[in-house]
C-alpha angles and dihedrals in degrees: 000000000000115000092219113156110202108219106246124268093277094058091045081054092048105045092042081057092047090053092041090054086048094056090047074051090062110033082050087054094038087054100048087047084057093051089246096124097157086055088038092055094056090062092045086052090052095046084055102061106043083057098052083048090055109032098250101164090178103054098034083060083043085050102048094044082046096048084048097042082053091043089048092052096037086056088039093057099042092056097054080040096046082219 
């Protein structure tokens, strides 16, 4: 018999909230690779978010580079655009 000790309820909760920012992360990342920044930004928003709820000092300062990096391209783009 295995001496496995579950985390208790709380860390379940955390760490389902830590998996759930990194794929915002990603789909955020996946996006911006595409060219789609607008649709790239939401899931840096989100990502965001989930990381302010949790404490997540690390991916609230990966959010934020990654929400200017997407300002700076979106402005970028709309003024090669003129939209």
């Amino acid at each position: 018999m295995s001496n496995i000790i579950l985390p208790p309820e709380a860390m379940i909760s955390k760490w389902t909230a830590v998996l759930k920012g990194r794929a915002y992360w990603s789909l955020s990342n996946a996006y911006t690779a595409l060219g789609q920044h607008h649709k790239a930004m939401q899931y840096a928003r989100l990502h965001l978010n989930v990381s302010k709820e949790i404490g997540d000092e690390a991916g609230k300062m990966a959010a934020d580079e990654n929400l200017r990096d997407l300002q700076i391209a979106l402005s970028t783009q709309s003024n090669v655009t003129g939209r």
